[in-house]
C-alpha positions as CSV (number, residue, x, y, z in Angstrom):
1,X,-50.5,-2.4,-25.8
2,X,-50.3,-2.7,-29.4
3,X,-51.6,0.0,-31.9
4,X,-54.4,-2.6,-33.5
5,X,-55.6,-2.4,-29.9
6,X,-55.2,1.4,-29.3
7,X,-57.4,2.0,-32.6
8,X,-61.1,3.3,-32.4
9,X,-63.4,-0.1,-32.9
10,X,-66.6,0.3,-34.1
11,X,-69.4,-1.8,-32.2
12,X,-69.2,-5.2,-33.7
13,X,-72.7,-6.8,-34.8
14,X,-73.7,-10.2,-32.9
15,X,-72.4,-11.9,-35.5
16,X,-68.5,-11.4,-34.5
17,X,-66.9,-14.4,-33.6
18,X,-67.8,-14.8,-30.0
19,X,-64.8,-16.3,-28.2
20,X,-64.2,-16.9,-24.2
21,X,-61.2,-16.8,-22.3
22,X,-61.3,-19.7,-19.3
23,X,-58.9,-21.0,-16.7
24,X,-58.3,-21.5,-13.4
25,X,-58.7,-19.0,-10.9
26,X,-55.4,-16.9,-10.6
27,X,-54.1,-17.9,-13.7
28,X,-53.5,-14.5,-15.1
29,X,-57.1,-14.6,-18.0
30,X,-58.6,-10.9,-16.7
31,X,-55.1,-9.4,-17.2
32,X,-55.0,-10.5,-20.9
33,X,-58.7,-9.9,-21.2
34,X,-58.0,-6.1,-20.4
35,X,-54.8,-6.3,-22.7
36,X,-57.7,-7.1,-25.5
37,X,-60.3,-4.8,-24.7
38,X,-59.1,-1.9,-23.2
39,X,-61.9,0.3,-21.9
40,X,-64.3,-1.8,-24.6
41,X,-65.7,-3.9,-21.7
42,X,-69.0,-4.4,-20.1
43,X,-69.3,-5.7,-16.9
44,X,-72.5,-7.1,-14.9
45,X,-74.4,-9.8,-13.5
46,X,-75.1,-13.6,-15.5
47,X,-79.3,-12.9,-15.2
48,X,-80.6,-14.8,-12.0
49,X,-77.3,-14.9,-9.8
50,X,-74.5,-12.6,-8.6
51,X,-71.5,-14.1,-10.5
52,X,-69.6,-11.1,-12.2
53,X,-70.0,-11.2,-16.1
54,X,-67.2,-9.4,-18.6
55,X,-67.9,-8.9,-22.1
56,X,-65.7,-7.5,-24.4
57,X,-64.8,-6.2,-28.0
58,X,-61.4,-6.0,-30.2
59,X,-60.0,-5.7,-33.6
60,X,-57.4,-8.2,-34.4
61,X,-53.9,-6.9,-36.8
62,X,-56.1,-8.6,-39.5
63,X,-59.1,-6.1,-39.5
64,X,-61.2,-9.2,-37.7
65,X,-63.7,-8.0,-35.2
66,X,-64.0,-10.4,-32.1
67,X,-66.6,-10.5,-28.9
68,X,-65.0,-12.0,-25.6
69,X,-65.8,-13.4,-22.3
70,X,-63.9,-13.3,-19.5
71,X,-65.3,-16.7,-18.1
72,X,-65.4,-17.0,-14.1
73,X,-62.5,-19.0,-13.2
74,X,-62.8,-22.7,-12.8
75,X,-61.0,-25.8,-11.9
76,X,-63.4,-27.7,-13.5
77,X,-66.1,-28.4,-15.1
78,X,-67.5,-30.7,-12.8
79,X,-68.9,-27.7,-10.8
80,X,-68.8,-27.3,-7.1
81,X,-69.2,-23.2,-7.0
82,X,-71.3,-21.2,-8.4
83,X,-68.6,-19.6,-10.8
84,X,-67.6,-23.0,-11.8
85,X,-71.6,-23.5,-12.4
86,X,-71.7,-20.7,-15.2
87,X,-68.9,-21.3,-17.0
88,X,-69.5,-24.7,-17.7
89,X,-73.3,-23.8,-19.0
90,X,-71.7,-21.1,-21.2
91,X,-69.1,-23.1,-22.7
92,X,-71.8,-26.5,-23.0
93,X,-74.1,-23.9,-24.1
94,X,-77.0,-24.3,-22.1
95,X,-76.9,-21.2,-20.3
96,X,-80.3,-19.3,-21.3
97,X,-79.8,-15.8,-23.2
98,X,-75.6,-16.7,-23.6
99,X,-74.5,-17.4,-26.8
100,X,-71.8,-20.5,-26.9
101,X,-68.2,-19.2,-27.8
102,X,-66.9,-20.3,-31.2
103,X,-63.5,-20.8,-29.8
104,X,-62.1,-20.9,-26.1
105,X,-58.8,-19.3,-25.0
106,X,-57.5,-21.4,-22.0
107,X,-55.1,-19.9,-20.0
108,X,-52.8,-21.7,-17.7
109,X,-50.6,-20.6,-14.8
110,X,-46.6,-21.9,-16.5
111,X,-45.2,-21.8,-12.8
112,X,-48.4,-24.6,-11.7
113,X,-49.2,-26.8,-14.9
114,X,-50.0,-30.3,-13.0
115,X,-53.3,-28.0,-11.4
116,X,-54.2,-25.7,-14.4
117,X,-53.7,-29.3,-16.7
118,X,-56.7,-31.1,-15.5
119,X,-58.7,-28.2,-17.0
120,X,-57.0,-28.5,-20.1
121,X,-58.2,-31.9,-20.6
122,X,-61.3,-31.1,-19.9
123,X,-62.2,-29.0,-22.4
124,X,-59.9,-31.4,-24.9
125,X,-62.8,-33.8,-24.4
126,X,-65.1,-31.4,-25.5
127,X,-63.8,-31.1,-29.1
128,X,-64.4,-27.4,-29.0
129,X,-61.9,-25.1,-30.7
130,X,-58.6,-24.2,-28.6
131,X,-55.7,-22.0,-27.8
132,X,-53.5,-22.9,-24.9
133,X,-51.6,-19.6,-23.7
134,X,-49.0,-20.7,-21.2
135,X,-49.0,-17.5,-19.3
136,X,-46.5,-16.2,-16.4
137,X,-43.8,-17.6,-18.2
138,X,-41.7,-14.5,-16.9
139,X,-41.9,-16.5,-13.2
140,X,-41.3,-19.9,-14.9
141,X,-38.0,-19.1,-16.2
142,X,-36.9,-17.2,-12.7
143,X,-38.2,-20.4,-11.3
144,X,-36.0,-22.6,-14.0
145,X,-39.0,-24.0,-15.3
146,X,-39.0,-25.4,-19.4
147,X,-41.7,-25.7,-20.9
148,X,-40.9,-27.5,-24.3
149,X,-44.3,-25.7,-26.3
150,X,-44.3,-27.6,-29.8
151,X,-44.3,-30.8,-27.9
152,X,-47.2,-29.8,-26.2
153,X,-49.2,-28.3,-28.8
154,X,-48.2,-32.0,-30.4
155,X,-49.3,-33.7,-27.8
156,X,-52.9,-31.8,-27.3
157,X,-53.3,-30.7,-31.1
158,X,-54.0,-27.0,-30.3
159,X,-51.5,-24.5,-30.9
160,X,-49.8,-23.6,-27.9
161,X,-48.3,-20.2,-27.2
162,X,-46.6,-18.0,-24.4
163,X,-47.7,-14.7,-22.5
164,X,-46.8,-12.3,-19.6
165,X,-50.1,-10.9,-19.3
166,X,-49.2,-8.4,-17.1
167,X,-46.7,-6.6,-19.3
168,X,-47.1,-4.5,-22.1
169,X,-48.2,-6.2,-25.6
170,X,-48.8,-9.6,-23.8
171,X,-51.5,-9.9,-25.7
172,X,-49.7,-10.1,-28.9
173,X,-48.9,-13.6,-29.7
174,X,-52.7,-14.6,-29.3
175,X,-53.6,-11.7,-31.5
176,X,-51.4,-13.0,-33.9
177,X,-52.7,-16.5,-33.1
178,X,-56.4,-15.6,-33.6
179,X,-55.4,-14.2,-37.3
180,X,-54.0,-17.9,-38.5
181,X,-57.2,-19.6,-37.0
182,X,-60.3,-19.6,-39.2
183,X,-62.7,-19.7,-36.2
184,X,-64.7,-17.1,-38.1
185,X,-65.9,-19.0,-40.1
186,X,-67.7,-20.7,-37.1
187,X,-69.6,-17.7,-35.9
188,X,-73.4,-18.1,-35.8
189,X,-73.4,-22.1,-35.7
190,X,-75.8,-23.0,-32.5
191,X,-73.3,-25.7,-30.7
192,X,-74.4,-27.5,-27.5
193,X,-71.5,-29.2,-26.3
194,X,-71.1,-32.9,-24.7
195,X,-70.4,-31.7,-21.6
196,X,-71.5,-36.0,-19.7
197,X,-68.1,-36.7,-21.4
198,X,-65.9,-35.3,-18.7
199,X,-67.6,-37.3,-15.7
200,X,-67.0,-40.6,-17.9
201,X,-63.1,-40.1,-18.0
202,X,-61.8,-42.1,-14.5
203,X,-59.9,-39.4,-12.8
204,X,-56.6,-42.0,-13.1
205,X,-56.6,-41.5,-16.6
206,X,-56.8,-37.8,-16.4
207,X,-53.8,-38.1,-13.5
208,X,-52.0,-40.5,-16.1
209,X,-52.4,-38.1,-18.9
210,X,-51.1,-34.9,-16.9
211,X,-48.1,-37.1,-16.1
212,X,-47.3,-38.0,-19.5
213,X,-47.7,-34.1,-20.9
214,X,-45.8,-33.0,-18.1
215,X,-42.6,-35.9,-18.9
216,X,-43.5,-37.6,-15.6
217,X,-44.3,-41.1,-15.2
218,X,-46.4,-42.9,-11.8
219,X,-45.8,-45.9,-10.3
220,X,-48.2,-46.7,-7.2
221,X,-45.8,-47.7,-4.0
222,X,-45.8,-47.9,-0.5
223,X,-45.5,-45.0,1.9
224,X,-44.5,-46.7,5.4
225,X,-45.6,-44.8,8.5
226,X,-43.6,-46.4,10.9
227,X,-43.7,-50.4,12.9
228,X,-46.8,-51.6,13.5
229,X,-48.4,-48.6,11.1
230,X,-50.5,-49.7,7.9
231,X,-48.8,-48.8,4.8
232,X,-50.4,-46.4,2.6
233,X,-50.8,-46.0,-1.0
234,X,-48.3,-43.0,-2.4
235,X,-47.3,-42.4,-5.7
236,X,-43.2,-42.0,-7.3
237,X,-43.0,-39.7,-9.8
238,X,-39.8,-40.3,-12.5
239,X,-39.8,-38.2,-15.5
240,X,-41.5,-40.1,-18.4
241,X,-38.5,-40.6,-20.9
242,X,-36.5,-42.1,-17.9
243,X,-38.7,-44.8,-16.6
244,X,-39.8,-46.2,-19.5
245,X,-36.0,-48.0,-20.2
246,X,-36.1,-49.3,-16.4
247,X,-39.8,-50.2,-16.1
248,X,-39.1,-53.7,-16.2
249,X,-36.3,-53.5,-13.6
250,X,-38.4,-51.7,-11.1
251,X,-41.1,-53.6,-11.3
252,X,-39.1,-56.9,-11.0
253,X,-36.6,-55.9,-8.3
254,X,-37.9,-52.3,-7.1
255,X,-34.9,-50.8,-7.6
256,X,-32.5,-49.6,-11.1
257,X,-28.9,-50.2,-11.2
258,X,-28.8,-47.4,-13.4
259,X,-29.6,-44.5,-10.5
260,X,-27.5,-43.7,-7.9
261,X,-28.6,-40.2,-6.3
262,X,-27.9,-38.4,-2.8
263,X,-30.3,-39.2,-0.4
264,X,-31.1,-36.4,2.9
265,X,-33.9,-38.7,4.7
266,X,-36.6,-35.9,4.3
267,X,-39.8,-35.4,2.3
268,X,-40.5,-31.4,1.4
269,X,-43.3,-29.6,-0.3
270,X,-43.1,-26.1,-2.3
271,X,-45.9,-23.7,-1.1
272,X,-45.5,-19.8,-2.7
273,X,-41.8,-20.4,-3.9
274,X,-40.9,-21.8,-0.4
275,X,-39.4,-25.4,-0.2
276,X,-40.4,-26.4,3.6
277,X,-39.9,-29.5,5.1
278,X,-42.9,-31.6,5.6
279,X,-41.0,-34.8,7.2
280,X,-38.0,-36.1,8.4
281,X,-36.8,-40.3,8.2
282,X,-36.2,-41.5,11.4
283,X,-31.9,-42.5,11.8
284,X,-31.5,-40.3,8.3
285,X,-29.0,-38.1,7.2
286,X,-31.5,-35.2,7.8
287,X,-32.4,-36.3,11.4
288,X,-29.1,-36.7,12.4
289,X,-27.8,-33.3,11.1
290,X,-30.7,-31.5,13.2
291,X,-33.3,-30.8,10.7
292,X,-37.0,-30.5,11.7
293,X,-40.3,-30.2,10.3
294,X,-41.5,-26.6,9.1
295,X,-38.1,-25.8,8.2
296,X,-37.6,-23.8,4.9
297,X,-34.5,-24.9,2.9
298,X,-32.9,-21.9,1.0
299,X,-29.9,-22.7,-0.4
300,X,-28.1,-25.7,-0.9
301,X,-24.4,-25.7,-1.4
302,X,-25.0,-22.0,-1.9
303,X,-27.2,-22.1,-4.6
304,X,-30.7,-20.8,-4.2
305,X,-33.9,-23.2,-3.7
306,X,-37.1,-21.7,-4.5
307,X,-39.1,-25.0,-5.8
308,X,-38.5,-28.7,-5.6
309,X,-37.5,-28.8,-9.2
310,X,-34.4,-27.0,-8.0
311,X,-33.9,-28.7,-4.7
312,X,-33.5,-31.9,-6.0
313,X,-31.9,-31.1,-9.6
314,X,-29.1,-29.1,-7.1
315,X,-28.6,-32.2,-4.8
316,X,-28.4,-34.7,-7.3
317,X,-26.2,-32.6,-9.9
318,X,-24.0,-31.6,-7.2
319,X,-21.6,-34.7,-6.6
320,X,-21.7,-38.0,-5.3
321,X,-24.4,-39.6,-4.0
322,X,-22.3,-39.8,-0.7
323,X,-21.0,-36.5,0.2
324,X,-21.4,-33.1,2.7
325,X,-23.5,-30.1,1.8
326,X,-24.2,-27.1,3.3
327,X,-28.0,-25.8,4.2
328,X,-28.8,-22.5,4.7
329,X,-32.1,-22.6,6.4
330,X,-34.8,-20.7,8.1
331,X,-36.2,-22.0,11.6
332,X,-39.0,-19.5,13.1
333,X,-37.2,-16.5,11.8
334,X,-33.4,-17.5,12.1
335,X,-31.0,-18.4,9.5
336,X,-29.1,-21.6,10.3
337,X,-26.2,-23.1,8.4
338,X,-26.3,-26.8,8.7
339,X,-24.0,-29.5,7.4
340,X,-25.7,-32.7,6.0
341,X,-23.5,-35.8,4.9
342,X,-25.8,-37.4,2.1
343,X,-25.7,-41.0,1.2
344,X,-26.7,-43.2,-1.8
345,X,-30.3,-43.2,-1.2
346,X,-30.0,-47.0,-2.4
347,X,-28.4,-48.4,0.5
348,X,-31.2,-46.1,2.4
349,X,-34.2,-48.0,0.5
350,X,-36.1,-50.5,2.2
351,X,-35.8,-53.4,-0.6
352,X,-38.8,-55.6,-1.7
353,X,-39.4,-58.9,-0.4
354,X,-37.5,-62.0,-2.2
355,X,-35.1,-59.6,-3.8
């Protein structure tokens, strides 16, 4: 912890800037809160209900004196829990006897930005004063996750920084942050925020958006469940700077000339740092090497997958499209090598009519 944090503080007056801390559950906000306050916390009830409230007071390097809420965590601000309930009325300010911050600290989860996103753009709409700390980035880099921050502090027009909230002098960079800002100046100005905004924003625009910060385009296509099954809508995710160039040519012939990528015949999802797989094409590469449903792929080729990021950027940086690889998995508590002969996943795509 740093030594401006260490140092006695004397008890602010209510007029110190009031600022809040607000993210989603888990993201890591009560570990930087105590980084800022110490043992110069109070903790209680919001009056009428039995949702935990955390105040707190510290000194930035600056000399500035600062108030600050640890907010209960929230997905939203389109409430469905009571937690979710009182921090939208503190930050809308319309929670009688709370003061609306001057400033909110949002702090995101670096290892789960598509979730902790939607948030983000929330309280964008709002026009209230922001800093984005991109916390965990410890486990993002383990993970092989980038996170390019002056493009995103570009793209939002807050400053963006990083944290490990959990480690010693994590707390730092937002100090420092706090400093440059002139949200002092704010302090003591009654704001009641616009809070109807965020139910007029069609939840495809906020899906669009989190694509387009995250360098990841949509197009809407078909998911196939078999003959004689309806089709269902899915979506195709291509990173943004990638699909604009072939737009044209996808939507014309569903295909692009241009990509040429192993194919395995199986559809996975990441839970905890696990890649498991969810399902397996029927006469694919994956069926007819033995894989199954439930099974957790852990290395491919010998190199370790703990997210699909890293499953797919191994497969398709490894070779040819048409090749063998070696998975290691793990099928109810055994570890199985299995041998996969990959093709060009274009031959393996259904093609659109009239093409």
């Amino acid at each position: 912890m740093s030594d401006a944090a260490l140092a006695p503080v004397p008890t602010p007056s209510l007029t110190a800037p009031l600022i809040a801390l607000v993210g989603n559950p888990n993201c890591g906000k009560t570990a930087l809160f105590n980084r800022l306050t110490g043992a110069r916390q109070k903790v209680g009830n919001y009056a009428g209900v039995t949702v935990e409230r955390k105040e707190g007071q510290f000194v930035s390097p600056a000399g500035q004196h600062w108030r600050v809420l640890d907010l209960p965590g929230a997905y939203s601000l389109l409430p469905t829990t009571p937690d979710e309930t009182i921090t939208r009325d503190v930050i809308a300010g319309t929670r009688a006897g709370e003061a609306s911050p001057v400033g909110l600290v949002c702090v995101v989860d670096a290892t789960n930005l598509r979730l902790n996103l939607r948030m983000v753009l929330e309280l964008q709409s709002l026009e209230v004063p922001m800093v984005l700390v991109i916390n965990m980035m410890d486990l993002a880099r383990k993970r092989g996750i980038h996170i390019d921050m002056a493009r995103l502090a570009s793209e939002l027009g807050v400053p963006v920084i990083e944290a490990v909230a959990v480690k010693a002098g994590g707390e730092q960079a937002l100090l420092a942050q706090l400093d440059r800002l002139d949200w002092t100046q704010l302090s003591g100005q009654p704001t009641t925020r616009p809070i109807e905004r965020i139910a007029a924003i069609p939840v495809e625009t906020t899906h669009q958006r989190v694509g387009e910060l995250l360098g990841v385009g949509s197009l809407v296509v078909s998911d196939a469940l078999g003959p004689d099954q309806p089709a269902l809508a899915g979506n195709m995710f291509v990173p943004i700077d990638l699909l604009k160039p072939i737009l044209d040519e996808l939507l014309a012939q569903g295909r692009s000339a241009q990509s040429k990528r192993a194919w395995m015949g199986v559809n996975c999802i990441e839970l905890a740092g696990e890649v498991r797989v969810l399902r397996v094409s029927r006469a694919g590469p994956a069926e007819a090497a033995g894989l199954k449903p439930g099974d957790q792929i852990v290395r491919i080729d010998g190199q370790t997958v703990d997210s699909l990021q890293t499953l797919w950027h191994r497969l398709w940086g490894g070779g040819a499209p048409e090749r063998d690889v070696a998975l290691d998995i793990l099928r109810d508590g055994r570890s199985l090598r299995v041998p996969l002969h990959t093709v060009d996943r274009q031959s393996a795509i259904k093609q659109p009519e009239g093409t």
